[in-house]
N, C-alpha and C positions, 0 to 999 in steps of 0.2 A: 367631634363630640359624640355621632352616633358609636364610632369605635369604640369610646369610654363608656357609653351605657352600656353595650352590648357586652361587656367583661365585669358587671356588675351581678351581674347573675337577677336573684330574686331583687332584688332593691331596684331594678332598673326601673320599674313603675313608678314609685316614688320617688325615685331620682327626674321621672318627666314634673311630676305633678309639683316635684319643690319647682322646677324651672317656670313650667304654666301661671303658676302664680305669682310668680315674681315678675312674670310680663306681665300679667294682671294689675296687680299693683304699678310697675311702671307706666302702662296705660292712665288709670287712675289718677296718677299724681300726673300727668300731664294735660289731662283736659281741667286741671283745677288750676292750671296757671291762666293768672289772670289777665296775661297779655300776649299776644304772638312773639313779641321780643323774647319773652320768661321763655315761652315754650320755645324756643329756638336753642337760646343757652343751658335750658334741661336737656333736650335730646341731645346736644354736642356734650355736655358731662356725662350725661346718663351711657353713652356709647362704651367707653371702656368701664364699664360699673358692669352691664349687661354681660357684654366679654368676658370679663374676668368669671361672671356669677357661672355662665353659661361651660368655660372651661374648668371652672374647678366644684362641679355638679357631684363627681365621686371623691370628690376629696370629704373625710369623717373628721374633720380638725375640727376641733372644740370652738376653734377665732370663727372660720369660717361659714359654723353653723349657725353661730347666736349671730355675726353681722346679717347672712341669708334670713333668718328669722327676723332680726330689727326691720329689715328695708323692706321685705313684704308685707309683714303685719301693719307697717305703719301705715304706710298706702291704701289698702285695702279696709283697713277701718278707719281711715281720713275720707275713702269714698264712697263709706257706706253710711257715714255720718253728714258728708255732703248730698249725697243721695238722699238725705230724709228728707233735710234743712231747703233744698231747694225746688223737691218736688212731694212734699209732702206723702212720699210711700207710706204703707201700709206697716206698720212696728210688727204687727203677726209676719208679715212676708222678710223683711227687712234680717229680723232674729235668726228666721230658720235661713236665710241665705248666709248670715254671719257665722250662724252654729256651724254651716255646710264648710264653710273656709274655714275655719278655728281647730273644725273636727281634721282636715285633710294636711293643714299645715300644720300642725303637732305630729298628726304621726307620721308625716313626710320625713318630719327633721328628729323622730324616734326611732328612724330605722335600726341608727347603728350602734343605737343603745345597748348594753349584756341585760335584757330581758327576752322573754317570750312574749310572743306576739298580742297573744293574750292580756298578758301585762301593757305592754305597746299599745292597744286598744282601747283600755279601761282608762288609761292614765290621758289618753287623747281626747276621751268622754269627758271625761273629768275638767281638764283645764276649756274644753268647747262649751258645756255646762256653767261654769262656775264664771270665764270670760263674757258670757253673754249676758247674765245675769249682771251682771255688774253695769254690763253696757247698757243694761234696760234703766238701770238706776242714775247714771250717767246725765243720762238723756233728758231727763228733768231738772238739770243744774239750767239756769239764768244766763250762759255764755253764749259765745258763738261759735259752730260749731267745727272751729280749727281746735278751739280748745278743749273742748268735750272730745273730740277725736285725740289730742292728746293725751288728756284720762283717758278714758277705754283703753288705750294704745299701752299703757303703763301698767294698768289691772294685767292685762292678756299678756303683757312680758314676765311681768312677776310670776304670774302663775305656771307660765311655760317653761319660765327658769326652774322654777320650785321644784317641778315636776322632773325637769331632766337631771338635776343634780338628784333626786333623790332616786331615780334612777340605776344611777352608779354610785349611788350609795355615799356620797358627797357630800349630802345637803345635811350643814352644820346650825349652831345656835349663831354662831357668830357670822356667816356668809347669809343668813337671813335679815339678821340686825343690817347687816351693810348695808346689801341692796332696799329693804325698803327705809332706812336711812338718806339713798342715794334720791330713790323715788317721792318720800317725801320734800324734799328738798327744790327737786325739779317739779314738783306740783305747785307747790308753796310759792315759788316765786311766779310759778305763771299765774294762779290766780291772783296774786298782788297785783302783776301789772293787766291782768285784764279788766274793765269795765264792766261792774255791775250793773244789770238791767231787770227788771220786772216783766216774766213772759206769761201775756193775758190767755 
């Protein structure tokens, strides 16, 4: 694996930092399991998921970049959301550590985007900005916070996606309509099945 960074040239930085964070996340979603058993049968699945993430780090394929993106984001704002909910952190510390991840995983996965850097930067402000903010707003819905971690989780894909298709110049009326089509839809039924509560 060090062979493959080291023939990456300038991306190899961000070729560690997609990795770093995806152990991250994997960390994350395993002290959220709520029993040794769980956590036993995540690390025996999570094994070859790691593997695979870890060998195909230079791979630029469009599948392999939005799965890498899904698995880490999801984690990692599942355990910053359980980080609130069970230790009541600080929302000022909370934000900027999320903005910190948001900003590094966008432009981890903007490397191999046809822009300049600069663009690559603004556009990674942008969605860490506009993700967080939503996360703040999130954060006062009545759920619990698996669910709320699902919204958030959904905001910062959408806008991640938005971002990368538009990009490369891809991002259409009707690949918009889809996906937040696809997203309302999986919202919609999670808060149906979730339990309405009143938080004093």
């Amino acid at each position: 694996s060090w062979r493959t960074l080291k023939s990456l040239g300038e991306e190899k930085v961000w070729a560690l930092v997609r990795s770093s964070l995806l152990y991250l996340s994997w960390a994350l979603l395993f002290f959220l399991m709520p029993s040794p058993t769980l956590q036993g049968v995540y690390i025996f699945i999570s094994i070859p998921v790691l593997y695979l993430g870890q060998q195909l780090v230079a791979y630029t394929g469009e599948t392999v970049l939005i799965t890498h993106t899904i698995l880490t984001s999801f984690g990692v704002i599942l355990g910053a959301v359980a980080w609130e909910f069970y230790f009541h952190a600080s929302g000022l510390v909370m934000s900027t550590v999320l903005f910190v991840l948001y900003l590094l995983l966008a432009r981890a996965t903007y490397v191999f985007v046809p822009q300049t850097s600069q663009v690559r930067l603004v556009a990674s402000v942008l969605v860490a900005l506009c993700s967080v903010e939503l996360y703040i707003a999130i954060l006062y819905l009545p759920f619990h916070y698996t669910v709320i971690g699902f919204l958030a989780f959904l905001a910062f894909y959408l806008i991640w996606l938005f971002t990368y298709y538009w990009q490369y110049g891809v991002l259409t009326f009707a690949r918009v309509k889809f996906y937040l089509l696809i997203s309302a839809i999986l919202a919609f039924g999670l808060l149906l099945a979730t339990p309405w509560q009143l938080v004093s």
